[in-house]
Gaussian input, Z-matrix of N, CA and C with variables (Angstrom, degrees):
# hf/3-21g

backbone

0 1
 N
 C     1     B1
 C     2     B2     1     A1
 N     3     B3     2     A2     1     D1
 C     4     B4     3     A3     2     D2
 C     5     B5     4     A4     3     D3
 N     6     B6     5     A5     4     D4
 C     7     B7     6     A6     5     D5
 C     8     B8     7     A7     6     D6
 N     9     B9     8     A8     7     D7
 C    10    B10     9     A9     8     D8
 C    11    B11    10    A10     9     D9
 N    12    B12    11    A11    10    D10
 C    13    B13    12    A12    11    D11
 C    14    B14    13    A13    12    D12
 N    15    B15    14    A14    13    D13
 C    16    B16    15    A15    14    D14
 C    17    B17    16    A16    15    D15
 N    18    B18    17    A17    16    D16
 C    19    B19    18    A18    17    D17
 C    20    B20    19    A19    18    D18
 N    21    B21    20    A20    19    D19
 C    22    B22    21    A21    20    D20
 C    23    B23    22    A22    21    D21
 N    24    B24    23    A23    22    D22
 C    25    B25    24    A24    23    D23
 C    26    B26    25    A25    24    D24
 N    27    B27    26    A26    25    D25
 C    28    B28    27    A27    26    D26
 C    29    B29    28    A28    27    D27
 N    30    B30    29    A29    28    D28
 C    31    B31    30    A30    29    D29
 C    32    B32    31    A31    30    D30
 N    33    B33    32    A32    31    D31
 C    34    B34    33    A33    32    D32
 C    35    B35    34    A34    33    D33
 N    36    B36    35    A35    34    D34
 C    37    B37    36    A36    35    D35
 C    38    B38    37    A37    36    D36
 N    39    B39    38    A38    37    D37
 C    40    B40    39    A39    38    D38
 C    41    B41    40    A40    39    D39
 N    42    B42    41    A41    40    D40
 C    43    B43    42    A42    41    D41
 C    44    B44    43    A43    42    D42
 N    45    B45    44    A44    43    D43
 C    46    B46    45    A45    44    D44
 C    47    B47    46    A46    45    D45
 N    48    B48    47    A47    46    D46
 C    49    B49    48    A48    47    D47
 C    50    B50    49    A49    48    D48
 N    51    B51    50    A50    49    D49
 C    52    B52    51    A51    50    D50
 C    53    B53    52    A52    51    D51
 N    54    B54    53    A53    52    D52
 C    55    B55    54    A54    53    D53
 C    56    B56    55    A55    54    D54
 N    57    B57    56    A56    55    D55
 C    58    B58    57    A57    56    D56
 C    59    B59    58    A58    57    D57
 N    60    B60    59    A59    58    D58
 C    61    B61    60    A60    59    D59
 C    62    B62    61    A61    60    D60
 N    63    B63    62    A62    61    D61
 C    64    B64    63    A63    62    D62
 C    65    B65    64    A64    63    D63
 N    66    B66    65    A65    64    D64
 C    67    B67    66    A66    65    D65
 C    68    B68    67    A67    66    D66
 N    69    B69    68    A68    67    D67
 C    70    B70    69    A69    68    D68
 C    71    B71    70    A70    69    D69
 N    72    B72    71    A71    70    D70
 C    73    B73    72    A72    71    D71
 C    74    B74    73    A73    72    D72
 N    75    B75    74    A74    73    D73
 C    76    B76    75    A75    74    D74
 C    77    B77    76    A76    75    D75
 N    78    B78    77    A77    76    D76
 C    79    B79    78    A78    77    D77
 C    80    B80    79    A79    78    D78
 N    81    B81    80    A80    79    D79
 C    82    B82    81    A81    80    D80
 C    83    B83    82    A82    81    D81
 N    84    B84    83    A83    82    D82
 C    85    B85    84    A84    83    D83
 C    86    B86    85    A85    84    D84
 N    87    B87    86    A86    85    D85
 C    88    B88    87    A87    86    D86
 C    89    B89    88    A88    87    D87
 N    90    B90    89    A89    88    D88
 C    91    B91    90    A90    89    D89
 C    92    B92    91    A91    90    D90
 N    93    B93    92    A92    91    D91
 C    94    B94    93    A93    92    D92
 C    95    B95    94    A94    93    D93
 N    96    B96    95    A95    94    D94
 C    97    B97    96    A96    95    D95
 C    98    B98    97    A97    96    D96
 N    99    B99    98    A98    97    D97
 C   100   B100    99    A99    98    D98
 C   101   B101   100   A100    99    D99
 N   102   B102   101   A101   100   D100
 C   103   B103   102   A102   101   D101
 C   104   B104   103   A103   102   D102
 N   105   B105   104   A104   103   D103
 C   106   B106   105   A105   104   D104
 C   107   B107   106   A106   105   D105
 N   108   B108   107   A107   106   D106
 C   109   B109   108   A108   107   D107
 C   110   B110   109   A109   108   D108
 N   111   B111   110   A110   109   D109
 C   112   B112   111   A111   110   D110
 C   113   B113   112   A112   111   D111
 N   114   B114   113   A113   112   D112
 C   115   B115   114   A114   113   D113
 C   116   B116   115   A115   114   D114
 N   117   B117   116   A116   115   D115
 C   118   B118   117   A117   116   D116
 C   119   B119   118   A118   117   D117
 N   120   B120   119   A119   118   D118
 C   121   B121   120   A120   119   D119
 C   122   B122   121   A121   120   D120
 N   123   B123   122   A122   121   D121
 C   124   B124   123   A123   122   D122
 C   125   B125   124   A124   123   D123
 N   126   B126   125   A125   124   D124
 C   127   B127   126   A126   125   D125
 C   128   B128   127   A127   126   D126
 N   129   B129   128   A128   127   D127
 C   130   B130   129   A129   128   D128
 C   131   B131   130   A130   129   D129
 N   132   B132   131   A131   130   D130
 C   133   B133   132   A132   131   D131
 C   134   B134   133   A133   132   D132
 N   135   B135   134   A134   133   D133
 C   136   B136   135   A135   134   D134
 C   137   B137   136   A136   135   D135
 N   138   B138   137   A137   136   D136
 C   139   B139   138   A138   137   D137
 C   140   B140   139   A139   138   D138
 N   141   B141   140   A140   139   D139
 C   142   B142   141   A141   140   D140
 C   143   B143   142   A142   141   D141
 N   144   B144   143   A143   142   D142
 C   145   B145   144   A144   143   D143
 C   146   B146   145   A145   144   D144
 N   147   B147   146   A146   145   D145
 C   148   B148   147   A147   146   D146
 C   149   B149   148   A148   147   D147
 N   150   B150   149   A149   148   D148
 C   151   B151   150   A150   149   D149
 C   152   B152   151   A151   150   D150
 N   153   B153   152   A152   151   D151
 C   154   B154   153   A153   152   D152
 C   155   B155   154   A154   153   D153
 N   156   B156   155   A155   154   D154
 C   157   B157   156   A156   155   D155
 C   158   B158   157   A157   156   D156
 N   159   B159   158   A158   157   D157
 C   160   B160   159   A159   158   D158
 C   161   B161   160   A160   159   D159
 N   162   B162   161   A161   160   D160
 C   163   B163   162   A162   161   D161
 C   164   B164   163   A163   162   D162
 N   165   B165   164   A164   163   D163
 C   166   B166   165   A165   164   D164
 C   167   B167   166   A166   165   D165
 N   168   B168   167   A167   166   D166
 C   169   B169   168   A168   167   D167
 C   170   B170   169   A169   168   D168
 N   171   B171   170   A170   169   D169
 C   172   B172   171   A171   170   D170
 C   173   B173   172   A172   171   D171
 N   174   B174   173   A173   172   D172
 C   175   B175   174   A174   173   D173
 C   176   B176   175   A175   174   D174
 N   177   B177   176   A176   175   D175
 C   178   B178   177   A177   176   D176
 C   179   B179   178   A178   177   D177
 N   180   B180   179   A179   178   D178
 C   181   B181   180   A180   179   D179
 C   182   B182   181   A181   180   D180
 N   183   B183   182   A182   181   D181
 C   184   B184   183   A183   182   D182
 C   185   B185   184   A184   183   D183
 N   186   B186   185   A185   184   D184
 C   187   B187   186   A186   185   D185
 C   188   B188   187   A187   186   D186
 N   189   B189   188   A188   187   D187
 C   190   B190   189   A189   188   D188
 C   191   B191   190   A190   189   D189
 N   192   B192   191   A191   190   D190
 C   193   B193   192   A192   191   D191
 C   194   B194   193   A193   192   D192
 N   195   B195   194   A194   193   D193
 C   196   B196   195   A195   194   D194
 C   197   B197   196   A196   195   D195
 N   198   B198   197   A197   196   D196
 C   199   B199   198   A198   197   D197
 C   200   B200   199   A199   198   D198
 N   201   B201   200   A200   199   D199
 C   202   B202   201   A201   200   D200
 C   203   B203   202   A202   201   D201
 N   204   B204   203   A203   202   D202
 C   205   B205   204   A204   203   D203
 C   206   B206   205   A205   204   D204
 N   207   B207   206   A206   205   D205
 C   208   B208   207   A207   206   D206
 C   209   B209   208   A208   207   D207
 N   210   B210   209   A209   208   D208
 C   211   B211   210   A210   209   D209
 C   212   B212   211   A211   210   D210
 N   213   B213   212   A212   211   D211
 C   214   B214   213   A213   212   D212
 C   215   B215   214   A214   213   D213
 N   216   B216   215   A215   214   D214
 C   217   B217   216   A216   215   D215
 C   218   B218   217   A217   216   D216
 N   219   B219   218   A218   217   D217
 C   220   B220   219   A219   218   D218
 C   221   B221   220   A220   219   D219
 N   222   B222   221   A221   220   D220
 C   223   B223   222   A222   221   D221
 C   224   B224   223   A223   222   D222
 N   225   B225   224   A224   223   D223
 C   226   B226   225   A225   224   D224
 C   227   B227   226   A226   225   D225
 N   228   B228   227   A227   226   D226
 C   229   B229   228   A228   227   D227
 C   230   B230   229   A229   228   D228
 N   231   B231   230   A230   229   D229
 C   232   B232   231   A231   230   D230
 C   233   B233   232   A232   231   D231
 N   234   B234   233   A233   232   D232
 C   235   B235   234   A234   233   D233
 C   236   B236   235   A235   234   D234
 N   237   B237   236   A236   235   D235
 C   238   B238   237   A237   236   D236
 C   239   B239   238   A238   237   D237
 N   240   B240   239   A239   238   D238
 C   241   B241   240   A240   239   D239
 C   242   B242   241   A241   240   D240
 N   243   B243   242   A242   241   D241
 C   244   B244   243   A243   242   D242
 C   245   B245   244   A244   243   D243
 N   246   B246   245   A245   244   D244
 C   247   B247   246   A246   245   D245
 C   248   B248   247   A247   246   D246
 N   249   B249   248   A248   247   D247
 C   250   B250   249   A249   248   D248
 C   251   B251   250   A250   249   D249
 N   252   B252   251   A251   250   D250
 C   253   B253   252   A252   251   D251
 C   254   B254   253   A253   252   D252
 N   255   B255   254   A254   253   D253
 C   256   B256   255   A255   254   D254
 C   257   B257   256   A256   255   D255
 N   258   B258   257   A257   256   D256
 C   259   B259   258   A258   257   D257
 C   260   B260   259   A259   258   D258
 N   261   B261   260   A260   259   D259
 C   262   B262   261   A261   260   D260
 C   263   B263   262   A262   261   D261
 N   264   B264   263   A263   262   D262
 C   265   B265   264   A264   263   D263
 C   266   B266   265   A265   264   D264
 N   267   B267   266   A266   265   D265
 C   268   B268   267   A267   266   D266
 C   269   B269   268   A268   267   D267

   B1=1.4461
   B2=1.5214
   B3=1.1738
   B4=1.5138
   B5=1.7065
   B6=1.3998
   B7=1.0659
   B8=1.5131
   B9=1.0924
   B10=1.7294
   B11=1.3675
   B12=1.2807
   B13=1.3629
   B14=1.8436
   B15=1.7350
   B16=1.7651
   B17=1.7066
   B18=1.3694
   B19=1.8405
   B20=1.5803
   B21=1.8619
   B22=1.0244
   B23=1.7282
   B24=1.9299
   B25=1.0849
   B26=1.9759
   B27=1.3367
   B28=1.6523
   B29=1.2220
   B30=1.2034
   B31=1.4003
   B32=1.2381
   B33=1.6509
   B34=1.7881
   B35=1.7313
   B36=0.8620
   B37=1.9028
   B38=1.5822
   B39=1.6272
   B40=1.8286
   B41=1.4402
   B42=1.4704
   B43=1.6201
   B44=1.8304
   B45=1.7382
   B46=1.4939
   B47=1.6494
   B48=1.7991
   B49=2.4490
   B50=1.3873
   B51=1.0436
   B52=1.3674
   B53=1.6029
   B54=1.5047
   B55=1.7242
   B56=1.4374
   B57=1.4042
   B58=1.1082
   B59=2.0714
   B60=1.5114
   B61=1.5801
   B62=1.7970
   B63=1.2367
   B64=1.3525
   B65=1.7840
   B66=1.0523
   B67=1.4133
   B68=1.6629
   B69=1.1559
   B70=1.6350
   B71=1.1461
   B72=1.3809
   B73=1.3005
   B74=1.5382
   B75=1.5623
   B76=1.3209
   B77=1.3417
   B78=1.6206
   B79=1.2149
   B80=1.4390
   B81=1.5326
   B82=1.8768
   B83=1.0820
   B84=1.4054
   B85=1.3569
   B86=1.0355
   B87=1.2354
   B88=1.6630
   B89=1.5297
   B90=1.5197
   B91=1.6109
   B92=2.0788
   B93=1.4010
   B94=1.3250
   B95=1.5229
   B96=1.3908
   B97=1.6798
   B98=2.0680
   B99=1.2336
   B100=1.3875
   B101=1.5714
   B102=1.4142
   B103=1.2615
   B104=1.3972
   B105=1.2902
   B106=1.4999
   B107=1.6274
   B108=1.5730
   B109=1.4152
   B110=1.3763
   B111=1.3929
   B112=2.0593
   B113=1.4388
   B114=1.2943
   B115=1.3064
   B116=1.5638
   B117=1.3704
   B118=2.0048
   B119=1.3700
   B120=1.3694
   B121=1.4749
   B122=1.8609
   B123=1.3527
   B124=1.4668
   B125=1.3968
   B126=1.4247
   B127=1.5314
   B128=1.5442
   B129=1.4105
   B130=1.8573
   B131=1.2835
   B132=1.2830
   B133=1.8158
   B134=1.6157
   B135=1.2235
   B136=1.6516
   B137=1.0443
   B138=1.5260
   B139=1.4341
   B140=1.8045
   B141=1.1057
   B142=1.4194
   B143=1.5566
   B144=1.6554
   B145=1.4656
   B146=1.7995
   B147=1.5985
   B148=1.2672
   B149=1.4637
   B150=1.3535
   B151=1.2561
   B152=1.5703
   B153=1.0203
   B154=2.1962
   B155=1.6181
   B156=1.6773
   B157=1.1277
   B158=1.7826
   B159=1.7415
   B160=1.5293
   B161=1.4797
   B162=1.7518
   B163=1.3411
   B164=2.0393
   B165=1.4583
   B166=1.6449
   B167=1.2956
   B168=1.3067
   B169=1.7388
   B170=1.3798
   B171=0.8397
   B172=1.4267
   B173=1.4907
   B174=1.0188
   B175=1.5886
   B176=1.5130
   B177=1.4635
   B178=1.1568
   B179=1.5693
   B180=1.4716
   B181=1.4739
   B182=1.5982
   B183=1.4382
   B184=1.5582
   B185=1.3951
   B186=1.4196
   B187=1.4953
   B188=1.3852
   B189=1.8860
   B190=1.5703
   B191=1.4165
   B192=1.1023
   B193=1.6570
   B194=1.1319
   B195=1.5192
   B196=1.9230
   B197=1.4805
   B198=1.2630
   B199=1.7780
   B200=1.5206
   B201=0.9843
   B202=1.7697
   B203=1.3009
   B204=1.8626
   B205=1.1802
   B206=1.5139
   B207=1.2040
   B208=1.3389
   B209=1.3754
   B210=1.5281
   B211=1.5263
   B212=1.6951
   B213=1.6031
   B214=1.9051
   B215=1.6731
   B216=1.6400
   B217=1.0019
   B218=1.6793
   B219=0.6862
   B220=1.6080
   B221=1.2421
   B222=1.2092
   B223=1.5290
   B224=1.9225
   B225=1.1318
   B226=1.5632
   B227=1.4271
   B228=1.2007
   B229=1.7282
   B230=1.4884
   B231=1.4924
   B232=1.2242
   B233=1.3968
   B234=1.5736
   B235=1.4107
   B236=1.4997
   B237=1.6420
   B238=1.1524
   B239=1.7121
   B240=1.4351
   B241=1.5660
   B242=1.5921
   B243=1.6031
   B244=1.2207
   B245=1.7590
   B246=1.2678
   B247=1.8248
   B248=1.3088
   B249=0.8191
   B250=1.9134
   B251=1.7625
   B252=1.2510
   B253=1.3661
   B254=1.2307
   B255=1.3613
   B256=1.3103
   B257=1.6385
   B258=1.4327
   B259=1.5254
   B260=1.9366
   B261=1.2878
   B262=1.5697
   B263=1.7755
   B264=1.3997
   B265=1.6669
   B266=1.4035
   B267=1.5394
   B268=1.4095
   B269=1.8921
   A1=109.10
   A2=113.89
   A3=112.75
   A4=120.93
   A5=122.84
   A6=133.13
   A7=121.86
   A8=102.25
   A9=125.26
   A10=109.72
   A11=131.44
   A12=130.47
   A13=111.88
   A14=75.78
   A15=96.28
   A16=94.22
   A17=112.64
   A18=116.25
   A19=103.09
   A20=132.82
   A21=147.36
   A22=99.73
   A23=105.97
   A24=100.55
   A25=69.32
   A26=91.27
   A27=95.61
   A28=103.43
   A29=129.32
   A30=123.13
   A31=113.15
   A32=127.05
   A33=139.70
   A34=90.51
   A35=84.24
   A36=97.99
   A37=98.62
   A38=97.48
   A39=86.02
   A40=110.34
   A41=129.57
   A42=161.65
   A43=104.68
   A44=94.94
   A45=84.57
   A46=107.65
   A47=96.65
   A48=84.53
   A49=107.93
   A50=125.26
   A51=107.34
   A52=112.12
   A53=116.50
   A54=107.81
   A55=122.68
   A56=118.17
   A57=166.07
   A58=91.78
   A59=95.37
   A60=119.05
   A61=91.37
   A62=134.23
   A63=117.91
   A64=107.88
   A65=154.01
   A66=134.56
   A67=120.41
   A68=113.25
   A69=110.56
   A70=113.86
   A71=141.38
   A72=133.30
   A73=137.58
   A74=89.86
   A75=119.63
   A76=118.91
   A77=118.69
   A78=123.01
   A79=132.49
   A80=109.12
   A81=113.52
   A82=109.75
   A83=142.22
   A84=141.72
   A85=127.27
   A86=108.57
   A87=116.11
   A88=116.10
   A89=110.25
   A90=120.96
   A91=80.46
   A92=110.48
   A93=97.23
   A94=138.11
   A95=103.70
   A96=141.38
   A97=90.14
   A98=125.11
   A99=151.09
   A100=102.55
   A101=123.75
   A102=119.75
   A103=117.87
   A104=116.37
   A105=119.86
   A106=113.55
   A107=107.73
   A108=111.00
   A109=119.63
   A110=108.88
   A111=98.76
   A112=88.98
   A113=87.48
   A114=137.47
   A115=115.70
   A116=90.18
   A117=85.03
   A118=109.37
   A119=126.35
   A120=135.28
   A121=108.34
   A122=119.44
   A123=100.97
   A124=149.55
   A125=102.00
   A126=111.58
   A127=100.06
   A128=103.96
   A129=103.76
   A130=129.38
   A131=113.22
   A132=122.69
   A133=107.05
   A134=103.58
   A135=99.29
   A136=104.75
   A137=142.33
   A138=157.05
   A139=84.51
   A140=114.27
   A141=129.98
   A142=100.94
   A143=119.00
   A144=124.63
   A145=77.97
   A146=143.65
   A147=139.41
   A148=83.44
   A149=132.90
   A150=126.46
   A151=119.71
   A152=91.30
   A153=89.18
   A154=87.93
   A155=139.57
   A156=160.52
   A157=88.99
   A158=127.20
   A159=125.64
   A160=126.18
   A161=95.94
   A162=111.00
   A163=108.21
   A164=97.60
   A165=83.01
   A166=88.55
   A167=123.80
   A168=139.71
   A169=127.83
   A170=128.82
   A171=127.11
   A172=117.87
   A173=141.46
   A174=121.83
   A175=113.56
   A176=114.95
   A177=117.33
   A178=104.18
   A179=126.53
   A180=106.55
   A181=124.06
   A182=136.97
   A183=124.82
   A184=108.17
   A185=131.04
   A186=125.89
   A187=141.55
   A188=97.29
   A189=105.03
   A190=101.32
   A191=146.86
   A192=155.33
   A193=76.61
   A194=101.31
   A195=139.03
   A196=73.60
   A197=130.73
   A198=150.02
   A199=106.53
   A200=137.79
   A201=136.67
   A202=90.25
   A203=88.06
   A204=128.21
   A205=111.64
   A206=164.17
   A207=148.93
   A208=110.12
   A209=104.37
   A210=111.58
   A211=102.64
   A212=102.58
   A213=104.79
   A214=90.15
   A215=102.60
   A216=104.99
   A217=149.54
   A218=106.18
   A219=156.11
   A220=134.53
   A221=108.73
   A222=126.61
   A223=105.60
   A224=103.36
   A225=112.07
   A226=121.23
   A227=103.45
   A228=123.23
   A229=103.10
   A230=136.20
   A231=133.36
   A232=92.95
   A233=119.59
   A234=144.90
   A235=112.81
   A236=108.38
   A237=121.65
   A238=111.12
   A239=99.01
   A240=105.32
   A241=110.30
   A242=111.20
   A243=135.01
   A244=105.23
   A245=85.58
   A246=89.26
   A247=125.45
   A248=100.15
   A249=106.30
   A250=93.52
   A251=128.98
   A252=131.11
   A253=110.53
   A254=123.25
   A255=133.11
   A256=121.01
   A257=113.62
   A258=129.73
   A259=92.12
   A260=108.39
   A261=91.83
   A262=102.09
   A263=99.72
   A264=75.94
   A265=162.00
   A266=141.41
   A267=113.43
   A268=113.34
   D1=135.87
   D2=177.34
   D3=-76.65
   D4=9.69
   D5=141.85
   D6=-56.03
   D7=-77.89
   D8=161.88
   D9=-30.24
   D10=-66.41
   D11=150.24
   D12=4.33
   D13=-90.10
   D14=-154.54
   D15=-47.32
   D16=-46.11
   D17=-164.65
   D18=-65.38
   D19=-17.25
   D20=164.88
   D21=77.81
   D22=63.11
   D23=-149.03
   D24=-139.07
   D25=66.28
   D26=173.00
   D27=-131.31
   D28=119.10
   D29=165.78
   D30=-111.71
   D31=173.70
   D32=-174.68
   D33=-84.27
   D34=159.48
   D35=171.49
   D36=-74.48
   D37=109.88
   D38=176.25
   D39=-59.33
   D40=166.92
   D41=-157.97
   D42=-126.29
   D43=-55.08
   D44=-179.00
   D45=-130.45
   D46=169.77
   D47=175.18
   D48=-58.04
   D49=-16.00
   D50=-169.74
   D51=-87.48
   D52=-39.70
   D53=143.28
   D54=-24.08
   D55=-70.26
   D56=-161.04
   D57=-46.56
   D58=-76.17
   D59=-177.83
   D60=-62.38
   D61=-49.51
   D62=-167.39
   D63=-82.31
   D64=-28.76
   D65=114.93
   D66=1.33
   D67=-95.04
   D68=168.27
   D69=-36.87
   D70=-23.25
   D71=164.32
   D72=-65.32
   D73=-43.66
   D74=169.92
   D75=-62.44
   D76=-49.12
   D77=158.27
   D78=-50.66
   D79=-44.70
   D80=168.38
   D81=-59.90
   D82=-25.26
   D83=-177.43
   D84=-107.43
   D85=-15.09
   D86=167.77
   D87=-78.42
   D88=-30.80
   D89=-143.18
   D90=-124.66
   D91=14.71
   D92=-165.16
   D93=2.78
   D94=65.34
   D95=-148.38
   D96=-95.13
   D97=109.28
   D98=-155.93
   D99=-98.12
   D100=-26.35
   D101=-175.27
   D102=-106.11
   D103=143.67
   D104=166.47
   D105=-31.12
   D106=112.86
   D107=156.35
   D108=-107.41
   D109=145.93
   D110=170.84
   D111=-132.87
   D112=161.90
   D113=-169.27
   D114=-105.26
   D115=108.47
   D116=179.08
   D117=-68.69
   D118=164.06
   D119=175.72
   D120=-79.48
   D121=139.23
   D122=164.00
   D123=-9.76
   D124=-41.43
   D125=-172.01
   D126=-106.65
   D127=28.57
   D128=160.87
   D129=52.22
   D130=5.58
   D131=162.90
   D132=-3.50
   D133=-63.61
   D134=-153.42
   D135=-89.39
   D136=-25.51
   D137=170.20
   D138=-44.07
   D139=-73.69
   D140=-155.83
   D141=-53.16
   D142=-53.03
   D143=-146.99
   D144=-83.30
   D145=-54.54
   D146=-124.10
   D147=-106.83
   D148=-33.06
   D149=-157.88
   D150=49.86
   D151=71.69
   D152=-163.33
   D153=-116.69
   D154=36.26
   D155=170.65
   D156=-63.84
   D157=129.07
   D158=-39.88
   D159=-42.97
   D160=-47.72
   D161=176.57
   D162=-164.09
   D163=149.14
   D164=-176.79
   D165=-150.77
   D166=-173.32
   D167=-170.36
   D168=-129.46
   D169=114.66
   D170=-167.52
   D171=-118.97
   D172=144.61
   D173=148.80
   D174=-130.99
   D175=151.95
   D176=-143.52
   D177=-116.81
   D178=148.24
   D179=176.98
   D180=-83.96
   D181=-168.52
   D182=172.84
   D183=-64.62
   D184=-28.50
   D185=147.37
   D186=-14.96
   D187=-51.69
   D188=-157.68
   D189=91.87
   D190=44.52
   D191=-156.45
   D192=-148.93
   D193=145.74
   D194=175.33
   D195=-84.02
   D196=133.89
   D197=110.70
   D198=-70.73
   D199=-66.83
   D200=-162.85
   D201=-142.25
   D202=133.60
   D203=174.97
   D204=-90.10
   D205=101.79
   D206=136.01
   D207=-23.16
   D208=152.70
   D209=163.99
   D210=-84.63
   D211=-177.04
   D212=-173.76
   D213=-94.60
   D214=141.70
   D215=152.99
   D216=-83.08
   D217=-160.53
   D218=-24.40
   D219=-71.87
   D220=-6.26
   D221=168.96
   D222=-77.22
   D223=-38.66
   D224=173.21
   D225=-67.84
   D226=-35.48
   D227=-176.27
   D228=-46.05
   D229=96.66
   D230=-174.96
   D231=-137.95
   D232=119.22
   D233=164.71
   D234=-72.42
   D235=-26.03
   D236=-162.81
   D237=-83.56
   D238=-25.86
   D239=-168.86
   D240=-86.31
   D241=-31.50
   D242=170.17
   D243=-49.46
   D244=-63.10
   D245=169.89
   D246=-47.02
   D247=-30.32
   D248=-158.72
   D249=-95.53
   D250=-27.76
   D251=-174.86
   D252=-90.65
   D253=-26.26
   D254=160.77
   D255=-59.83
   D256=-46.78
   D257=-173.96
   D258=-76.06
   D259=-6.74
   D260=-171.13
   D261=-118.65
   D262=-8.98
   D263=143.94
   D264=-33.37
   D265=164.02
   D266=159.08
   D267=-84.59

C-alpha cells in the first residue's frame, strides 16, 4: 500500500521466527503497542487453528480460552468493539 510505503512499513516475507520475531519488534516499538503480542511459529499453527485469514481479533482469558471472537476482516476488523467488550467487563 502506498501508505505503508511512505510510513516505511514494508517488510520481505519473513523465511525464519527470528525474521518473523524482529517484525513484531519493530511493530511494538514503532506503534508503541502496550499489549501482549504473539507471534505464530513458521508453520502457522494459529493462522490454521483461529482462522483469523486476512486478519481478525480475539481476546483471550488467563487460561488461554477465546473470551471474544472478532468477526473476519477487514470489513469485520473492529478495534472498536474489542474495546467496548473489554470496558464491559467486571
Amino acid at each position: 500500500m502506498e501508505s505503508n510505503e511512505k510510513e516505511s512499513i514494508c517488510y520481505a516475507q519473513p523465511k525464519t521466527l527470528d525474521q518473523r520475531l524482529g517484525i513484531a519488534r519493530d511493530f511494538v516499538k514503532r506503534f508503541k503497542f502496550t499489549i501482549p503480542l504473539l507471534v505464530d511459529r513458521m508453520s502457522n499453527d494459529a493462522d490454521r487453528l483461529y482462522g483469523a485469514w486476512p486478519e481478525r481479533l480475539y481476546v483471550l482469558d488467563g487460561r488461554g480460552k477465546i473470551a471474544f471472537k472478532g468477526e473476519i476482516g477487514p470489513f469485520g476488523f473492529d478495534p472498536e468493539a474489542v474495546a467496548a467488550w473489554l470496558k464491559a467487563q467486571p
